[in-house]
C-alpha positions in Angstrom: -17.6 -79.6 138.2 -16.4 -77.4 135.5 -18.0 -78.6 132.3 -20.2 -75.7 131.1 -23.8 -75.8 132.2 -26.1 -77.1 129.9 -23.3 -79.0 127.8 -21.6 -82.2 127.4 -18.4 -82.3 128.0 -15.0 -83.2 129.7 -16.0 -81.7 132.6 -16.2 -84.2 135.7 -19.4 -84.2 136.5 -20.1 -87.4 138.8 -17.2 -88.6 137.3 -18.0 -89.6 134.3 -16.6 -88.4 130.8 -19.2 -86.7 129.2 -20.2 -88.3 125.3 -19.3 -85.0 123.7 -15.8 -85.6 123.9 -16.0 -88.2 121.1 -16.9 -85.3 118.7 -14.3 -83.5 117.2 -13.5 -79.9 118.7 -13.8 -76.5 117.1 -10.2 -74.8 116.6 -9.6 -72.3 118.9 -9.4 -68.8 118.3 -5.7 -67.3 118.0 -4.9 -66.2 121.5 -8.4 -67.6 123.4 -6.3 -68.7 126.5 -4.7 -65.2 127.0 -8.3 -63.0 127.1 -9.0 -65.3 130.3 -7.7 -63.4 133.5 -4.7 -64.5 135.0 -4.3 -66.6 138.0 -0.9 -67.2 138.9 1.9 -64.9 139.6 5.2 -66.1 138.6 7.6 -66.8 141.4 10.4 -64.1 142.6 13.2 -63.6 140.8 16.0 -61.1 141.1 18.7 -60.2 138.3 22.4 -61.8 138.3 25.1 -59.2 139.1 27.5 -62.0 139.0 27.3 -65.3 137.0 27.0 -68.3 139.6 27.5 -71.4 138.5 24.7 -73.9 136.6 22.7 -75.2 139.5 22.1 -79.1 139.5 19.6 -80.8 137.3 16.3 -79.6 138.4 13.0 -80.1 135.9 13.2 -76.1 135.7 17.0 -76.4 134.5 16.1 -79.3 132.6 14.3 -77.3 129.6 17.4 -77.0 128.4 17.8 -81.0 127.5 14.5 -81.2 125.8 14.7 -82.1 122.4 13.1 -79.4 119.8 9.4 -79.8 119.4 8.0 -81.0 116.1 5.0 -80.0 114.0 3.5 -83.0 115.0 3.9 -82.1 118.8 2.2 -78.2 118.2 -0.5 -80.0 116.0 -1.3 -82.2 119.0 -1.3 -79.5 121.3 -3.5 -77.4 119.6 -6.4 -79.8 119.3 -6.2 -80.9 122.6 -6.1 -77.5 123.9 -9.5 -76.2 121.6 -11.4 -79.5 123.3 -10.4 -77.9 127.1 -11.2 -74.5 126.1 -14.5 -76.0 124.8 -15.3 -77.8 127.6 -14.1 -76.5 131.1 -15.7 -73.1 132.3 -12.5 -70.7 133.1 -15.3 -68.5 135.2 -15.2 -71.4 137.9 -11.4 -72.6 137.4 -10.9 -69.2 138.2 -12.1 -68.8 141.6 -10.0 -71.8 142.5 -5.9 -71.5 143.9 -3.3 -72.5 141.9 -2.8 -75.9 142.6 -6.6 -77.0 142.5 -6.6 -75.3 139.3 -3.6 -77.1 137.6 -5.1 -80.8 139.5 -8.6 -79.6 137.0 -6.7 -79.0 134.1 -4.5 -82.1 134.2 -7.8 -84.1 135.1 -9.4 -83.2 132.0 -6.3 -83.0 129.7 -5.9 -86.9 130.7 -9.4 -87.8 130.2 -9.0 -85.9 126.5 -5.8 -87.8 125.4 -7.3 -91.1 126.3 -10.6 -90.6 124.2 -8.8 -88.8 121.1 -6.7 -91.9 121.6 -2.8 -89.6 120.9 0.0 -92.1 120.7 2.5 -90.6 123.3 4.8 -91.5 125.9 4.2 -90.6 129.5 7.0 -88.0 129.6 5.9 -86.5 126.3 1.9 -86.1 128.2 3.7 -85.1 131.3 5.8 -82.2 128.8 1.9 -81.6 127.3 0.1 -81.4 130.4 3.1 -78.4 131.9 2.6 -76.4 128.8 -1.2 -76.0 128.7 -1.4 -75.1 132.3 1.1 -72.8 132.0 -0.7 -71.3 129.0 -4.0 -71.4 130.7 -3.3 -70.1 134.3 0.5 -68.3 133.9 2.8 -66.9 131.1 2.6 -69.8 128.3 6.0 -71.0 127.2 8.0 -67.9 129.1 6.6 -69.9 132.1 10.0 -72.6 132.2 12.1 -69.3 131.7 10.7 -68.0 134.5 11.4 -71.1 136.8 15.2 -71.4 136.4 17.3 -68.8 138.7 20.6 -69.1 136.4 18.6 -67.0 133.5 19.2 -63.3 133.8 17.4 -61.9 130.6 15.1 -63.2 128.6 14.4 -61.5 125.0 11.8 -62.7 122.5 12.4 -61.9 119.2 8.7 -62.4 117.7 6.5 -65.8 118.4 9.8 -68.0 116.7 12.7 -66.5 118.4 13.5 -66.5 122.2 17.1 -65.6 123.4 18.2 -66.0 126.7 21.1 -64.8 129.1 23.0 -67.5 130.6 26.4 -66.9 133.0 26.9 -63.7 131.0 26.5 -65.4 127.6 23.5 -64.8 125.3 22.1 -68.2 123.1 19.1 -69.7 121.6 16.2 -71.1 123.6 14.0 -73.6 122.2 11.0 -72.1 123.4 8.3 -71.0 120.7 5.0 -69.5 120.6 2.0 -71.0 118.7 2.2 -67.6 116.5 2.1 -63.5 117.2 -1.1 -63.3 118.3 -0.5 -66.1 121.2 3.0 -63.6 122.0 0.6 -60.3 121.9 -2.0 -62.1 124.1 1.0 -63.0 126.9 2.2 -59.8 127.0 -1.2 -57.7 127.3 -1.7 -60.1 130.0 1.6 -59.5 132.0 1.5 -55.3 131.7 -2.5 -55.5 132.6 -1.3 -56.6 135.9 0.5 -53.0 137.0 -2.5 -51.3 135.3 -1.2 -50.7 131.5 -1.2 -52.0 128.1 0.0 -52.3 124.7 -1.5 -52.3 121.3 -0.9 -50.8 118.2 -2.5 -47.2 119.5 0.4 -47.7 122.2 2.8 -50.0 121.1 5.8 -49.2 124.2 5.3 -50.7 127.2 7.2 -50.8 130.5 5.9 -52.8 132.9 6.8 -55.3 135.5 6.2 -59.0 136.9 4.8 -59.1 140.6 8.3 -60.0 141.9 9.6 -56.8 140.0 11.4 -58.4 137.4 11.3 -55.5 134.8 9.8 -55.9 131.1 9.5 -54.0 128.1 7.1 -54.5 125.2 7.3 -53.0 121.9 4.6 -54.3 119.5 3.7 -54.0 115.7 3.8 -51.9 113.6 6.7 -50.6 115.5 8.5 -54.1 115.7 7.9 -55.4 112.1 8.6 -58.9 112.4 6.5 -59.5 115.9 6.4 -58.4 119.4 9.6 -57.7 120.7 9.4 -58.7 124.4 11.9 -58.2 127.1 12.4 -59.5 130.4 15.3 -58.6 133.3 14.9 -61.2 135.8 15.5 -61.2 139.5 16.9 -63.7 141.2 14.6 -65.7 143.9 17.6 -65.1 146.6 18.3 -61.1 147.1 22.0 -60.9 146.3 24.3 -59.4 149.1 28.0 -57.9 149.1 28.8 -60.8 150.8 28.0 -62.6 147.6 29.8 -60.2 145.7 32.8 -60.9 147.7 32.4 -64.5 147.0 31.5 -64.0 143.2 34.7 -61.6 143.2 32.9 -58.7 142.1 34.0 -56.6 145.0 36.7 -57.2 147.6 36.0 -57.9 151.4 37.5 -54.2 152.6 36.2 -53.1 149.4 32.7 -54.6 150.7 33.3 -52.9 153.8 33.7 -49.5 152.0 30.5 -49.9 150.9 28.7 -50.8 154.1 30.1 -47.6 155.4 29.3 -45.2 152.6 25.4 -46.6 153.2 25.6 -46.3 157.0 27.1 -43.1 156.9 24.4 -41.6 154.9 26.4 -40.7 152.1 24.7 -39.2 148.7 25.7 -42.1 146.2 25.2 -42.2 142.7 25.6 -45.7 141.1 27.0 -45.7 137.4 27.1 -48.6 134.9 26.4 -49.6 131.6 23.3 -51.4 130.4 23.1 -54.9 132.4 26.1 -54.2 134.7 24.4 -54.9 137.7 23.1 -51.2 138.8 20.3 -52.5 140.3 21.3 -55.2 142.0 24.1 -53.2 143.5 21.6 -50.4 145.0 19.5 -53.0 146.9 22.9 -54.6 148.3 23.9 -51.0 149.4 20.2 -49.8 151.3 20.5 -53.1 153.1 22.8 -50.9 155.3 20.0 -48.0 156.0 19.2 -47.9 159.8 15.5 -49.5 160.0 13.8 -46.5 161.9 14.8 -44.3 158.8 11.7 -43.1 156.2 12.7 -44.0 152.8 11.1 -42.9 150.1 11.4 -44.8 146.2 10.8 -43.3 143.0 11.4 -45.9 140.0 9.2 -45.8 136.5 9.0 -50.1 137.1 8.8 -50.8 140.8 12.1 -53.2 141.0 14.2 -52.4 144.1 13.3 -54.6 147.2 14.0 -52.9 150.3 14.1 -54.8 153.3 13.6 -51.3 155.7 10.2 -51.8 157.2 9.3 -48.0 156.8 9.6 -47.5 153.0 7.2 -45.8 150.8 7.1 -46.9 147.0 6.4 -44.5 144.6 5.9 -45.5 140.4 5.6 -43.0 137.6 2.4 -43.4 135.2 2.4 -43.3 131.6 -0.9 -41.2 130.1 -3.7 -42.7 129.1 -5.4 -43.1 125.6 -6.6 -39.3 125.0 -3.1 -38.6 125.8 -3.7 -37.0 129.8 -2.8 -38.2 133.3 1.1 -39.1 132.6 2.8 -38.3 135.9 6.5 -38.2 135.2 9.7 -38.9 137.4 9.9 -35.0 138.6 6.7 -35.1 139.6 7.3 -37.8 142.0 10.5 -36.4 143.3 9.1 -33.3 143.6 6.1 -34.6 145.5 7.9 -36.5 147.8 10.0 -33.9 149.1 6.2 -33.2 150.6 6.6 -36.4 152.4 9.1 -36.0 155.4 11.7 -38.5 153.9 15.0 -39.5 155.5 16.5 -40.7 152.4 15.1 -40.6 148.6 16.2 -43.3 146.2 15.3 -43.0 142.7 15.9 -46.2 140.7 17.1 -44.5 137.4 18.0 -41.1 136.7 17.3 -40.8 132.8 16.3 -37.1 132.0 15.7 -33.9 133.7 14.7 -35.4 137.2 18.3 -35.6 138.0 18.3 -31.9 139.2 15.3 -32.8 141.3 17.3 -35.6 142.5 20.8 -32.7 143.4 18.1 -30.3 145.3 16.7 -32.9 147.3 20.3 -34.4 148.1 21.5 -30.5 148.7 18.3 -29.7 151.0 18.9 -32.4 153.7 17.5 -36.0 152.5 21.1 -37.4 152.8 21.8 -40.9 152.1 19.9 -39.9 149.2 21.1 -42.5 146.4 20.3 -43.3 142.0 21.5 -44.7 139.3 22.6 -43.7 135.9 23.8 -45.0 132.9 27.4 -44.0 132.4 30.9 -46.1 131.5 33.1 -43.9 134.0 33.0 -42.0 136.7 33.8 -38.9 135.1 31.2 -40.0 132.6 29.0 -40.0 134.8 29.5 -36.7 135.5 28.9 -35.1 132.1 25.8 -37.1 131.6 24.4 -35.1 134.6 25.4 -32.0 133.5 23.8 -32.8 130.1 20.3 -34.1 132.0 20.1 -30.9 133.7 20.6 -29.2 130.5 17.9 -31.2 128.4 15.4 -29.5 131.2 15.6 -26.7 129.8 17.6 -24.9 132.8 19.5 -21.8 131.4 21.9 -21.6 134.4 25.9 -21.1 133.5 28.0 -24.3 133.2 29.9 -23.5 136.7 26.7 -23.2 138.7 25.9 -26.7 137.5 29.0 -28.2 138.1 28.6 -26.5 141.8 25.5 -27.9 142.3 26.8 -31.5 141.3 29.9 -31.8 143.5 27.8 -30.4 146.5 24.9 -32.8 146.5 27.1 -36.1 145.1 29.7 -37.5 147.9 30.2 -41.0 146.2 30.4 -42.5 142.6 30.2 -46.6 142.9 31.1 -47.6 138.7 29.6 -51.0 137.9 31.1 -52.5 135.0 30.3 -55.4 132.8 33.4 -57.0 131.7 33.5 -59.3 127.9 33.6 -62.0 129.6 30.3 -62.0 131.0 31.3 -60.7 134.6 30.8 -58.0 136.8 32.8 -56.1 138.9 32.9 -53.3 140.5 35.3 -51.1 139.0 35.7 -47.5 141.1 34.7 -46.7 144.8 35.0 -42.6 143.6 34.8 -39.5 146.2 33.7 -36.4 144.4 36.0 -33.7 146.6 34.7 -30.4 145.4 35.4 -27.8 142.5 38.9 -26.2 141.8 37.8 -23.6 139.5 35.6 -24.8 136.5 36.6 -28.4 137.5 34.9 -31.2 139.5 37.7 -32.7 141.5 37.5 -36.7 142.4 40.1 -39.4 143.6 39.4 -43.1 143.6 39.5 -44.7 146.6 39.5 -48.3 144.9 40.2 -49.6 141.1 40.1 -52.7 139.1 42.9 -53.3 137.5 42.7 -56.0 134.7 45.8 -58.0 134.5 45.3 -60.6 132.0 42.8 -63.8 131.2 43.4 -67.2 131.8 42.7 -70.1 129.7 39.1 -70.1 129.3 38.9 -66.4 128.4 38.1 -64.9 131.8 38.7 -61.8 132.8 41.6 -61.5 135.5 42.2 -58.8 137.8 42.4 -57.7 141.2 41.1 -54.6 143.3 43.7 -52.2 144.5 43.3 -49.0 147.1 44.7 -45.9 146.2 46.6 -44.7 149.1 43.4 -41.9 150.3 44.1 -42.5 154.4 41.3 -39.7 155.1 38.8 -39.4 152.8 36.9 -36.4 152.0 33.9 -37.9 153.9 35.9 -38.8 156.9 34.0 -36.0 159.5 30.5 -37.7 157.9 32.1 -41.0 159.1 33.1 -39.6 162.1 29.8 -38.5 163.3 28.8 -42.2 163.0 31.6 -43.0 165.0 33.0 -45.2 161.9 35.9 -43.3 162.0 37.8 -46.3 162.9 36.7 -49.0 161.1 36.9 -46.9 158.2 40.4 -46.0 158.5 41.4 -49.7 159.1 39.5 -50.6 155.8 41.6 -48.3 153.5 44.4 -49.5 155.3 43.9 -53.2 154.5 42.5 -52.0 151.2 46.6 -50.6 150.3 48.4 -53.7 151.6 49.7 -56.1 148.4 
């Protein structure tokens, strides 16, 4: 069915192996499998906030066991990869699902190992068989990353080098490329999808998987020894503060904080280092918006996965070859204030859009909510007065600082601890301004105490005696008055 037209090959045509396959096959071109288009989406995945334990031997998890591959293997590969490419016609395979596809491919990969006569064992054809699918109709060898749940990053260091994340901890993968141009080939394919690309005329990429696990590409010259590619995964089950609670990132009447600082509609900035679980946290916290509310996304990668069924998604665009059509973060934020939302979430604040962010906060979208990279509260903070300042705004320090305590009621700090963890370390109320000075008070801390044997982190959450925060009237209106005020009670007891 899919040998080429007009050409002997391993195509199946009445069932029959076609004599051609006894002649010996051209090599193929560095990166010929990655020019096709591709067919399969990888499945969901969303990012670990807290490391869960290794989940039982699956043949995902099992990568991990396999023994390195050897020259001989790659050698192998490679020929028996030129005779498919050489043979079946991708234009066909193509219109075919997934599973059809791979039951093609396996057909004639079999049918080419048994003429070329390869001495291997059935696990090592089986092994064979996984990776050329996966490099004809998905990601190559990222495709095994992608599979297991219990990776949170994955960071490819040129075609010889792949790191991963595992439970916190970084370490070596097996996994290899055939060489840079096979690495290059994957990743024009993966940001083609969301409509951009990377070469050496624009070597920075963001981009995204279909499930929103975020990536970044930066290619040569810029990365000198290969493509640097980066991937923050998301876990296939959407994390919730439940979970939290049970992964000890968060208390139970801490959890319930939260739940009412989301259903109360309060303006919540979300602070946290570089993989501390940002993110994650903001999807667990809009879980709590009332479902007949308009919500309104602005994100540079589309990541967050709402579960509202009245959001809008909005993604920023970087400009085009000549240079034109970049529309930025602002532009979004500013458009959407056009758009009669409820709340506006923006998934980082990074620059200048942050005052966008304050006005529409300050102009009734409340419930409005973003995160930014900071290591404290107070940090956080600063960096926003320094945003607004990098947009060129001339307006005196105190006008600023006015403008940030009116439009932020809650600071949520997200921290990544050295042993791997996460935890949420402050549940902070920003109260107001007492002359040039934005006043806040903690309503929870983390407060490490020690580590135990095996180097973890321990610790426990403590309240900080607030009986009536400054958002009580807010949680009055709600009528969560009460449940409120029996959280921070339970939050103080020993």
């Amino acid at each position: 069915m899919f040998g080429k037209r007009g050409n002997d090959g391993f195509g199946k045509s009445g069932g029959q192996v076609g004599q051609a396959a006894h002649q010996p096959a051209p090599a193929a071109p560095s990166g010929t499998v990655m020019e096709r288009p591709p067919v399969v989406a990888p499945p969901p995945i969303q990012p670990v906030f807290e490391p869960a334990p290794a989940p039982a031997a699956t043949p995902a998890a099992a990568v991990r066991r396999r023994p390195a591959r050897t020259e001989d293997y790659y050698d192998t590969k490679s020929q028996v990869f030129s005779a498919l490419i050489d043979t079946i016609d991708l234009s066909q395979l193509a219109k075919l699902d997934t599973e059809s596809a791979r039951e093609e491919i396996r057909d004639i990969v079999n049918d080419i190992i048994t003429i070329k006569n390869f001495a291997m064992s059935i696990s090592e054809q089986e092994e064979l068989l996984d990776d050329i699918c996966n490099d004809v109709l998905g990601y190559g060898p990222l495709e095994p990353l992608l599979a297991r749940d219990d990776i949170a990053d994955i960071m490819v260091n040129g075609a010889g080098k792949t790191y991963i994340e595992v439970g916190g901890k970084v370490q070596e993968s097996e996994i290899r490329f055939r060489d840079n141009a096979q690495l290059l080939s994957i990743c024009q394919r993966i940001v083609s999808q969301v409509g951009r690309r990377v070469d050496e005329s624009s070597p920075i990429c963001d981009a995204r998987l279909p499930d929103g696990s975020r990536v970044n590409v930066i290619a040569p010259p810029l990365a000198i020894d290969g493509t640097a590619l980066t991937i923050r995964k998301f876990k296939k089950d959407k994390l919730t503060l439940d979970q939290l609670v049970k992964f000890g990132s968060i208390t139970p009447e801490g959890a319930t904080l939260l739940q009412i600082i989301g259903r109360v509609r309060c303006n919540v900035v979300i602070s946290g280092g570089t993989g501390s679980g940002k993110t994650t946290l903001l999807n667990c916290l809009t879980r709590y918006i009332d479902t007949d509310e308009r919500v309104i996304t602005c994100e540079d990668s589309a990541e967050l996965q709402l579960q509202q069924p009245h959001v809008v998604r909005l993604e920023t665009r970087p400009p085009n070859i000549e240079g034109e059509g970049e529309i930025t973060m602002r532009d979004l934020i500013k458009n959407c204030l056009r758009m009669r939302p409820e709340r506006i979430i923006v998934g980082e604040v990074r620059g200048p859009e942050v005052f966008d962010l304050l006005q529409a906060m300050n102009t009734g979208h409340d419930g409005s909510m973003g995160t930014i990279h900071a290591n404290t509260p107070r940090e956080c903070l600063s960096r926003m007065e320094s945003m607004i300042a990098m947009g060129g705004y001339t307006l005196p320090a105190k006008t600023v600082r006015e403008i940030i305590a009116g439009s932020i009621d809650v600071i949520i700090q997200a921290s990544r601890l050295r042993d791997g963890s996460r935890r949420i370390t402050h549940i902070t109320e920003v109260v107001g301004m007492e002359g040039d000075v934005i006043v806040t008070q903690d309503l929870m801390r983390f407060e490490i105490e020690g580590e135990d044997a095996n180097g973890r982190i321990l610790g426990r959450h403590k309240g900080t005696g607030i009986g009536k925060p400054h958002f009580w009237d807010r949680a009055r209106y709600f009528n969560e008055d009460k449940r409120l005020a029996a959280t921070l009670d339970a939050m103080d007891k020993p």
